[in-house]
N, CA, C and O atoms as a MOPAC input file, in Angstrom:
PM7 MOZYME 1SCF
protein

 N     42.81900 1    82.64700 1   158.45000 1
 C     43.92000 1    83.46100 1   157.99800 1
 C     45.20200 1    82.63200 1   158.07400 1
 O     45.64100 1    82.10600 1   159.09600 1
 N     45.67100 1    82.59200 1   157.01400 1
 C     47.19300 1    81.98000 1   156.85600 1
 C     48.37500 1    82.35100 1   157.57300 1
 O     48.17900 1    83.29400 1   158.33900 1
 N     49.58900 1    81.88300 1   157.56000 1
 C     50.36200 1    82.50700 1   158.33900 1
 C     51.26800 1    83.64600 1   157.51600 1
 O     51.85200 1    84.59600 1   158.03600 1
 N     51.23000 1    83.28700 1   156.02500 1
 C     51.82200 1    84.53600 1   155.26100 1
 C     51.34600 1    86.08400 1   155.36000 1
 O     52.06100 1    87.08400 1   155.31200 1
 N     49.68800 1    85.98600 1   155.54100 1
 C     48.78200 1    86.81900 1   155.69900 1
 C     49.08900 1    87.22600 1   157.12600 1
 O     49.17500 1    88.45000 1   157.03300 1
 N     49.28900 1    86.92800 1   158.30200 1
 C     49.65300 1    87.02000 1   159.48300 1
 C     50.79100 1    87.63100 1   159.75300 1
 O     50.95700 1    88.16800 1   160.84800 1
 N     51.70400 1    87.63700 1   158.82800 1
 C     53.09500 1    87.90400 1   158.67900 1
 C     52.87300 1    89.62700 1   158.39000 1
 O     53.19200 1    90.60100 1   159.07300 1
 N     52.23200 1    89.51900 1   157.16000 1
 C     51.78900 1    90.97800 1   156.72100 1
 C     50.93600 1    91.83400 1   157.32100 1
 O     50.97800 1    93.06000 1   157.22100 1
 N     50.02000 1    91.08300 1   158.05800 1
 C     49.31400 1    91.84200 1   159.19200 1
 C     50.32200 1    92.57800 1   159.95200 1
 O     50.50800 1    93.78500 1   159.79300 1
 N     50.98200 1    91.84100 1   160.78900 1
 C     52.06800 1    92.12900 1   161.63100 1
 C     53.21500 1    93.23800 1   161.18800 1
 O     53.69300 1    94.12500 1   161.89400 1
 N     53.52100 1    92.91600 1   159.77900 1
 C     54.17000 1    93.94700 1   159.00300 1
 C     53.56100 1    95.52300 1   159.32400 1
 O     54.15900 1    96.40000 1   159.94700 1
 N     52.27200 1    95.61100 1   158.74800 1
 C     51.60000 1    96.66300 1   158.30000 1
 C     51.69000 1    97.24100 1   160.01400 1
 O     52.30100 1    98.28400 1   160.24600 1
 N     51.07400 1    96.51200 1   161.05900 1
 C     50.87200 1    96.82900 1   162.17900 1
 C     51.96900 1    97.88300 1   162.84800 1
 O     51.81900 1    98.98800 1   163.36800 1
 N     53.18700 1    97.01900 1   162.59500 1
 C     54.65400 1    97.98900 1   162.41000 1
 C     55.20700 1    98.97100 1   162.03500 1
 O     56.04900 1    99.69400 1   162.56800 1
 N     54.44800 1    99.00600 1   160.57200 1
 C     54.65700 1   100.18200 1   159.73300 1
 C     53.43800 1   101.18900 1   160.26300 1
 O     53.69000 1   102.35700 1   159.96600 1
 N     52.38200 1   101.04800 1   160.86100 1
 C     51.67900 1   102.06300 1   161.21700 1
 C     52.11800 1   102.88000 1   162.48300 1
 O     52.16300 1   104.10400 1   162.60700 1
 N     52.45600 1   101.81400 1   163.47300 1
 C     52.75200 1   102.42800 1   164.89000 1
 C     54.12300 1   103.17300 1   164.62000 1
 O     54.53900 1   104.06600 1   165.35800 1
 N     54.94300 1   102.61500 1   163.22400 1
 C     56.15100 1   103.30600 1   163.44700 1
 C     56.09700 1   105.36000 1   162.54700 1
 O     56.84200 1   106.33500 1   162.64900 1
 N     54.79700 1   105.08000 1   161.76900 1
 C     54.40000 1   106.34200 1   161.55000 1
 C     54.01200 1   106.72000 1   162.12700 1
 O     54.26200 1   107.92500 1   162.06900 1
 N     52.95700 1   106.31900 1   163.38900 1
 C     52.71400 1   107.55400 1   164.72600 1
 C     53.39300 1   108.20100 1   165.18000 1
 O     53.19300 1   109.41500 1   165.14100 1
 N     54.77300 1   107.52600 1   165.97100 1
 C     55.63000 1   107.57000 1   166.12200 1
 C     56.28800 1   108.62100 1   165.33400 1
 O     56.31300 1   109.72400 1   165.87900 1
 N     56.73100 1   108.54300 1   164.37800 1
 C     57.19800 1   109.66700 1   163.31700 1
 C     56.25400 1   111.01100 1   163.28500 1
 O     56.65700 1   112.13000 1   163.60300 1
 N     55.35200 1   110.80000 1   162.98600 1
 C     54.37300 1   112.14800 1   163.22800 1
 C     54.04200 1   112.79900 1   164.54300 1
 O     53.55800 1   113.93000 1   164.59700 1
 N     54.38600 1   111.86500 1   165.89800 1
 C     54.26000 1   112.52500 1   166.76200 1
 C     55.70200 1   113.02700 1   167.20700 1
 O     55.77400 1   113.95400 1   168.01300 1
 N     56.68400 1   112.52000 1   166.77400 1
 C     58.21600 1   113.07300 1   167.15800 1
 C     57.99100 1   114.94100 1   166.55400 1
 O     57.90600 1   115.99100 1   167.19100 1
 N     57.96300 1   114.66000 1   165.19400 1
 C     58.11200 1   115.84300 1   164.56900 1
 C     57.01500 1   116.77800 1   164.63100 1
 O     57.04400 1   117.89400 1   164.11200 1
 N     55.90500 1   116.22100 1   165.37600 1
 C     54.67400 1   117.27900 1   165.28700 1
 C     54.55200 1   118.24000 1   166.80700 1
 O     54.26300 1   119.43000 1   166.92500 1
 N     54.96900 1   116.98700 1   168.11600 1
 C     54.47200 1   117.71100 1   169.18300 1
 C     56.07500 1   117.79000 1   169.71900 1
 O     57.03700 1   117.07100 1   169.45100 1
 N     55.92600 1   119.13200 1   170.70600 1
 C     56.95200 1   120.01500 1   171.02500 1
 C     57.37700 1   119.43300 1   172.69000 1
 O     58.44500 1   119.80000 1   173.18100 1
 N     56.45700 1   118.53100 1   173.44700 1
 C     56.71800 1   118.35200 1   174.62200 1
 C     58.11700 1   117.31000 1   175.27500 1
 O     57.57500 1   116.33500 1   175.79700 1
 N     59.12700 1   117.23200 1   175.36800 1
 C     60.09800 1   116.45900 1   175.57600 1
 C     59.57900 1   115.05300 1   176.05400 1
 O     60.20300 1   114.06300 1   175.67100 1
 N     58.48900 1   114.89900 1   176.85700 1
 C     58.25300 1   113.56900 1   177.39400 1
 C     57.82200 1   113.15800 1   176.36400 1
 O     58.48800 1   112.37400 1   175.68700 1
 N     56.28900 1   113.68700 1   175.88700 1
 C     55.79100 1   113.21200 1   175.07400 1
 C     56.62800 1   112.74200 1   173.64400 1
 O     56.11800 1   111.82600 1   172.99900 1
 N     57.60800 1   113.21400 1   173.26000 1
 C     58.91800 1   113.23700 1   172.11600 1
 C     59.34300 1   112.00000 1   172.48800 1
 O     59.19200 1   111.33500 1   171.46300 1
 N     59.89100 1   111.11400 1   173.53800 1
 C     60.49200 1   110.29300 1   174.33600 1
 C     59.39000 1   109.29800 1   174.14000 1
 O     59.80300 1   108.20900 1   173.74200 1
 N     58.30600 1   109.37200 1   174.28600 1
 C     57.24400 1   108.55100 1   173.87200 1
 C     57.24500 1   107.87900 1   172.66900 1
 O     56.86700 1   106.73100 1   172.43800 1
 N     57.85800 1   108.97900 1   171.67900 1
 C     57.27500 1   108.55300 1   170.17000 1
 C     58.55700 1   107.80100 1   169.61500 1
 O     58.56900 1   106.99700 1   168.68300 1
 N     59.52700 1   108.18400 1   170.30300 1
 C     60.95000 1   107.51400 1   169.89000 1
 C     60.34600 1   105.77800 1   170.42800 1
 O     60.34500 1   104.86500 1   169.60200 1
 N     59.94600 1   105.58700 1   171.65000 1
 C     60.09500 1   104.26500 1   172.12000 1
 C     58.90900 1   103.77300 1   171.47000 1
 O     58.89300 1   102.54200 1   171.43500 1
 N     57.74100 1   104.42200 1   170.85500 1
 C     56.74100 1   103.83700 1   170.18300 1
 C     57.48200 1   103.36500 1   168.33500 1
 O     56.99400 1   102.65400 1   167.45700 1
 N     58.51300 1   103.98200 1   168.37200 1
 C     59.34000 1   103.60600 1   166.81600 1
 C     59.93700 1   102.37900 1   167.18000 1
 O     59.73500 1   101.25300 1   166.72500 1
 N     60.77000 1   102.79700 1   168.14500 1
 C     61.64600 1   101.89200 1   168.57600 1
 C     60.76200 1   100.10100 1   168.62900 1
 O     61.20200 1    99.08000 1   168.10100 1
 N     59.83500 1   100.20100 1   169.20200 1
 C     58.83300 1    99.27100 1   169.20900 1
 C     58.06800 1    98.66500 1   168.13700 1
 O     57.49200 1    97.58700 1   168.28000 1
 N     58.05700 1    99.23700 1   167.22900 1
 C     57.80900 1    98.57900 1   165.84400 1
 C     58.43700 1    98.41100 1   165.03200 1
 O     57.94700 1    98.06100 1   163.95800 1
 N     59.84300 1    98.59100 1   165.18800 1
 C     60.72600 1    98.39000 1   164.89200 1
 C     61.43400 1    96.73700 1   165.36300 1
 O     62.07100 1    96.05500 1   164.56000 1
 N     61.19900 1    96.38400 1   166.57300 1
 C     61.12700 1    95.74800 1   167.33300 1
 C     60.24600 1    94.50800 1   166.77100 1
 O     60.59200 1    93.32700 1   166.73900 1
 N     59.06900 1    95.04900 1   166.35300 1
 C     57.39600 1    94.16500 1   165.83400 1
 C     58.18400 1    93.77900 1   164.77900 1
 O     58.26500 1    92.55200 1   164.72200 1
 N     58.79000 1    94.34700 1   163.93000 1
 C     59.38800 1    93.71600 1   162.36800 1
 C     60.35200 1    92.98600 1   162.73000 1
 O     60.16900 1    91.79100 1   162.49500 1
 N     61.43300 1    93.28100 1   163.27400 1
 C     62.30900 1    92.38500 1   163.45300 1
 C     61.89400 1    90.84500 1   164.17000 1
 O     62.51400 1    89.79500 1   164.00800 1
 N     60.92100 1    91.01100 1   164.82400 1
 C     60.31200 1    89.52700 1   165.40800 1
 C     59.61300 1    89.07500 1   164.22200 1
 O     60.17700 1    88.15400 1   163.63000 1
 N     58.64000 1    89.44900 1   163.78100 1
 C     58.05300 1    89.16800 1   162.26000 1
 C     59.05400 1    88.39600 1   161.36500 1
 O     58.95500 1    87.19100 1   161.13300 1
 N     60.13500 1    89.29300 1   160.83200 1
 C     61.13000 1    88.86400 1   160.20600 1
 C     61.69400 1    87.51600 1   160.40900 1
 O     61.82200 1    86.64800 1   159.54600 1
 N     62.06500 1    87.43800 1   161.85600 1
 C     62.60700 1    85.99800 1   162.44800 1
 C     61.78800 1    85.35800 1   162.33200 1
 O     62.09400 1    84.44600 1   161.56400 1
 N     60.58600 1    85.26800 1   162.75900 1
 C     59.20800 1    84.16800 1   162.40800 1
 C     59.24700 1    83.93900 1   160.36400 1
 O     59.46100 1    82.93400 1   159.68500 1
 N     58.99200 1    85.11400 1   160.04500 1
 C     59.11400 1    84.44700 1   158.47400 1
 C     60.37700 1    83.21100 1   158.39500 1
 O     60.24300 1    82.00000 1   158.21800 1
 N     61.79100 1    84.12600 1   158.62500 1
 C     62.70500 1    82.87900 1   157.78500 1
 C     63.44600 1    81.96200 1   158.98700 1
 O     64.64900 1    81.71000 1   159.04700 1
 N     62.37900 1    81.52500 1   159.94400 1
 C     62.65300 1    80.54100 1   160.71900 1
 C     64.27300 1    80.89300 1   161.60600 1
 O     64.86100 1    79.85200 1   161.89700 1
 N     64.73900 1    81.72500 1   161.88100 1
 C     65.61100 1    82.72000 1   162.72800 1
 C     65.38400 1    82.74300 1   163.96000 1
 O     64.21700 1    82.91100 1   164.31200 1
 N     66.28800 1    82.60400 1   164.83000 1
 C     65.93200 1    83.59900 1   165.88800 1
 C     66.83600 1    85.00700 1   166.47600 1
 O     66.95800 1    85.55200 1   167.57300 1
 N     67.40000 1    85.25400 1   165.02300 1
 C     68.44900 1    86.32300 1   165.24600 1
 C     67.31100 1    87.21800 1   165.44700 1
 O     67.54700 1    87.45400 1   166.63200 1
 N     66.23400 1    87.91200 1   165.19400 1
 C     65.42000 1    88.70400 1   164.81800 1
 C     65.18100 1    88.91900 1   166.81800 1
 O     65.58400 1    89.86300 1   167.49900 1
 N     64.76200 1    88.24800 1   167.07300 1
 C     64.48900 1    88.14800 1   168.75900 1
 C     66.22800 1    88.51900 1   169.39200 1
 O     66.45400 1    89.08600 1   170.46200 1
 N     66.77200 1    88.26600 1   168.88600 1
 C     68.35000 1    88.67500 1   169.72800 1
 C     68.91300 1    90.01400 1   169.75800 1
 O     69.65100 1    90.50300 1   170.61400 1
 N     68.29000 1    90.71900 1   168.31400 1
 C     68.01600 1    91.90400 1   168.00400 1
 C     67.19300 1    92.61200 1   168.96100 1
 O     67.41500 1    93.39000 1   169.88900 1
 N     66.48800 1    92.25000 1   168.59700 1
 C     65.52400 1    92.73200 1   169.91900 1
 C     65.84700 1    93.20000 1   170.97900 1
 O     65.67500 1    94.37300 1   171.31000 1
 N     66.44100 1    92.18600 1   171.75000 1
 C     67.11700 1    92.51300 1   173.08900 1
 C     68.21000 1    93.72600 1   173.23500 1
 O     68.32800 1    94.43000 1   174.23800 1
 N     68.74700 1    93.79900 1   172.40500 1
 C     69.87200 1    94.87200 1   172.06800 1
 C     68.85100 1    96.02700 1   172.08500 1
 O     68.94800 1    96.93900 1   172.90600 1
 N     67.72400 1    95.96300 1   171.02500 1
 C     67.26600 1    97.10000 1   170.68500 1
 C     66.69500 1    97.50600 1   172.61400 1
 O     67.09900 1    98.48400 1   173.24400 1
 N     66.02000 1    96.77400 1   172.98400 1
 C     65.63300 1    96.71900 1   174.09400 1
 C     66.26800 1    97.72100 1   175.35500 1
 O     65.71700 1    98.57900 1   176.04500 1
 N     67.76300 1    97.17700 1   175.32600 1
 C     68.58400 1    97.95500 1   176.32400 1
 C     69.12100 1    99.22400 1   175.73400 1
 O     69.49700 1   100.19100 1   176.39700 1
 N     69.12300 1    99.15000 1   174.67600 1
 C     69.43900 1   100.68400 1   174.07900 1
 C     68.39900 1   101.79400 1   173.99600 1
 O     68.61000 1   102.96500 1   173.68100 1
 N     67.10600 1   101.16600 1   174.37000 1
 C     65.69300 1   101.72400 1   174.13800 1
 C     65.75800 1   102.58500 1   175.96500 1
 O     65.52300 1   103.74800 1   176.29200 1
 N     66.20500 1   101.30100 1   176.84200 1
 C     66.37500 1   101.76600 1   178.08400 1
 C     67.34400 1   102.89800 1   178.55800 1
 O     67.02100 1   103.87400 1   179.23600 1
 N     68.32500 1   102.66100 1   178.18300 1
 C     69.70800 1   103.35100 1   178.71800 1
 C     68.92200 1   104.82900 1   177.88400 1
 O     68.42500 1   105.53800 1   178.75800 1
 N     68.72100 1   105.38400 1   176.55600 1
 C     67.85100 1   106.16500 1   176.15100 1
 C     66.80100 1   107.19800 1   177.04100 1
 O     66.76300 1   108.40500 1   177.27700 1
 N     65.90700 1   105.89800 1   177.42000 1
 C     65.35300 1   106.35700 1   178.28300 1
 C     65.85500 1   107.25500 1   179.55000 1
 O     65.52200 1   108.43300 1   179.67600 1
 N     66.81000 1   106.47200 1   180.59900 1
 C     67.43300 1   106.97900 1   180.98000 1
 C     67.94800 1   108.43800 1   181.20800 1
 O     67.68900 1   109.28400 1   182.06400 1
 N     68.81000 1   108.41500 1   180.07400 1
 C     69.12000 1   110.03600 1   179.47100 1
 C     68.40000 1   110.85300 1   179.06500 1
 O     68.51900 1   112.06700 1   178.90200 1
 N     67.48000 1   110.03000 1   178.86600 1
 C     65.81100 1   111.64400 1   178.05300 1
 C     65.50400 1   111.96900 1   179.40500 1
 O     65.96400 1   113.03300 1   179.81900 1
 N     64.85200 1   111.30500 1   180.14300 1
 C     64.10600 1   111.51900 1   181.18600 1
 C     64.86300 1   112.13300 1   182.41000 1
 O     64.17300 1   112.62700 1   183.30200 1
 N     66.48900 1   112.14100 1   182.54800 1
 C     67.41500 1   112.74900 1   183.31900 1
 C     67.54700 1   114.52900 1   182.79500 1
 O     67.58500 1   115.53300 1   183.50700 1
 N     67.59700 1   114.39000 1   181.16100 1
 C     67.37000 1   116.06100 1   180.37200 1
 C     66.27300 1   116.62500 1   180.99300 1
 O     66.42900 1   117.64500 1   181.66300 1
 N     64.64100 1   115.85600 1   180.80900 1
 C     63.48700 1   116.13100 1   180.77400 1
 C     63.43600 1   116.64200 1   182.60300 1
 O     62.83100 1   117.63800 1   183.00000 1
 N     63.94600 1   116.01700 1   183.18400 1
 C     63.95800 1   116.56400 1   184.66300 1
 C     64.80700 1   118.00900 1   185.11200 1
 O     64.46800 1   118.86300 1   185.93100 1
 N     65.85500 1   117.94800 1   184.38100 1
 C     67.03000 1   118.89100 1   184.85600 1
 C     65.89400 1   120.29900 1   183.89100 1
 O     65.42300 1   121.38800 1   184.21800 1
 N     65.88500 1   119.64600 1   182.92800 1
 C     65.08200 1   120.86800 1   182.06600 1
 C     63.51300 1   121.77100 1   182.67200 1
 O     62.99700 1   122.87900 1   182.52700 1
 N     63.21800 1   120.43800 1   183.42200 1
 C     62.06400 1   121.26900 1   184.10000 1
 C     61.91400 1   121.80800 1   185.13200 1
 O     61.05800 1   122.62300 1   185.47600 1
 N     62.84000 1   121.32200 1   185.73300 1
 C     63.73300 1   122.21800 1   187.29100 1
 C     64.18700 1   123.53100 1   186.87200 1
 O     64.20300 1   124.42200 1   187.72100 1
 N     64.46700 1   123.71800 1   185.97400 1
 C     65.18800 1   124.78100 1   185.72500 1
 C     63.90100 1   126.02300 1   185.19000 1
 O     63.82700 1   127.21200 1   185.49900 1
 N     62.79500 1   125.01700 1   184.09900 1
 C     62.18300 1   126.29600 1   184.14100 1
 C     60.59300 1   125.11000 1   183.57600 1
 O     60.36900 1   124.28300 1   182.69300 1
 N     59.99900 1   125.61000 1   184.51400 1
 C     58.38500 1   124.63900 1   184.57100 1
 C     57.46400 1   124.86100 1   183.24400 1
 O     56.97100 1   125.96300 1   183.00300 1
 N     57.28500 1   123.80900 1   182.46200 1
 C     56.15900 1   124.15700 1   181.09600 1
 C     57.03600 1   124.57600 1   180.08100 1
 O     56.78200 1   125.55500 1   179.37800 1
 N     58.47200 1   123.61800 1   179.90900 1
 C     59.28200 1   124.16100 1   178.86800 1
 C     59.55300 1   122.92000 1   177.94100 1
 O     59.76000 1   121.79100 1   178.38500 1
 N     59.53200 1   123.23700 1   176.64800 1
 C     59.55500 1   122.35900 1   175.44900 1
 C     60.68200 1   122.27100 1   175.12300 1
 O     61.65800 1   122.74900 1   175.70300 1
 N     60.64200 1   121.37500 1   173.73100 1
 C     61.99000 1   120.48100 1   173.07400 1
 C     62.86000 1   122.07700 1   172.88700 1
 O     63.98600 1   122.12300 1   173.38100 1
 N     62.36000 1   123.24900 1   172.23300 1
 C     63.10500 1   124.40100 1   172.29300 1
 C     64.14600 1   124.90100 1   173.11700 1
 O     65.25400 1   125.21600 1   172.68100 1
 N     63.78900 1   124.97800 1   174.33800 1
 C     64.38500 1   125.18500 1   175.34500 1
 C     65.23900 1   124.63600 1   175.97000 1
 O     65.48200 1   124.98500 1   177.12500 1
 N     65.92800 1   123.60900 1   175.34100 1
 C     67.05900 1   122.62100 1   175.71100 1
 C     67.95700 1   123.24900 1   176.10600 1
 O     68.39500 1   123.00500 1   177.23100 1
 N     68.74000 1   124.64500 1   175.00900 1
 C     69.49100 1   125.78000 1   175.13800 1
 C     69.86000 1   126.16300 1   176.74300 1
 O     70.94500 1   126.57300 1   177.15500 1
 N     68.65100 1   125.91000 1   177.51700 1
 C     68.87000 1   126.35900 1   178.30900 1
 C     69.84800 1   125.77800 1   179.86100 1
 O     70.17400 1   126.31400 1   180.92000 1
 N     70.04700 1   124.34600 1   179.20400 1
 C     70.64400 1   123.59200 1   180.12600 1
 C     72.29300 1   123.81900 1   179.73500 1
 O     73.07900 1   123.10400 1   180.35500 1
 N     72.75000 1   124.59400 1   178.92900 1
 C     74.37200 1   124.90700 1   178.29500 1
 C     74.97500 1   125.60400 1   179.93300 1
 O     76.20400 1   125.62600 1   180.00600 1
 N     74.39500 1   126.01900 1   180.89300 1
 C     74.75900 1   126.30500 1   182.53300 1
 C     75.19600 1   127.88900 1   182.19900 1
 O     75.57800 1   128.62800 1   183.10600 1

């Protein structure tokens, strides 16, 4: 296998995980699991932009990255601070129920 072919592998690979991702944001209702599918986008998103830099000999594509990286974190962060306060407040409650953190 060539490296153009490798390139597009890698492409496609991207474009699939970043439709899981998409179908599981908008399909399942659980806040963690939601938080999941963002950082599974975020991550093939991530796969292209390294791809990208490998095609046109770059390494902006990897510097990107890193950005995407800490913004993926700090994210995290804040979901998982909602996802706690939200379940303290009321146990087995979905993306719906956000409403309920307004105090």
């Amino acid at each position: 296998m060539d490296a153009q072919n490798l390139d597009l592998a890698y492409l496609a690979l991207a474009a699939i995980l970043f439709a899981i991702g998409g179908v599981g944001l908008l399909i399942r209702r659980n806040p963690l699991v939601m938080i999941m599918c963002v950082e599974l986008m975020l991550n093939a998103v991530n796969l292209t932009f390294v791809t990208f830099g490998k095609m046109l000999n770059d390494i902006t594509g990897q510097v990107i990255v890193f950005f995407v990286l800490v913004v993926a974190a700090a994210e995290v962060v804040v979901g998982l601070g909602l996802v706690v306060a939200m379940s303290r407040r009321r146990p087995g409650a979905d993306a719906d129920d956000l409403r309920l953190l307004r105090g």
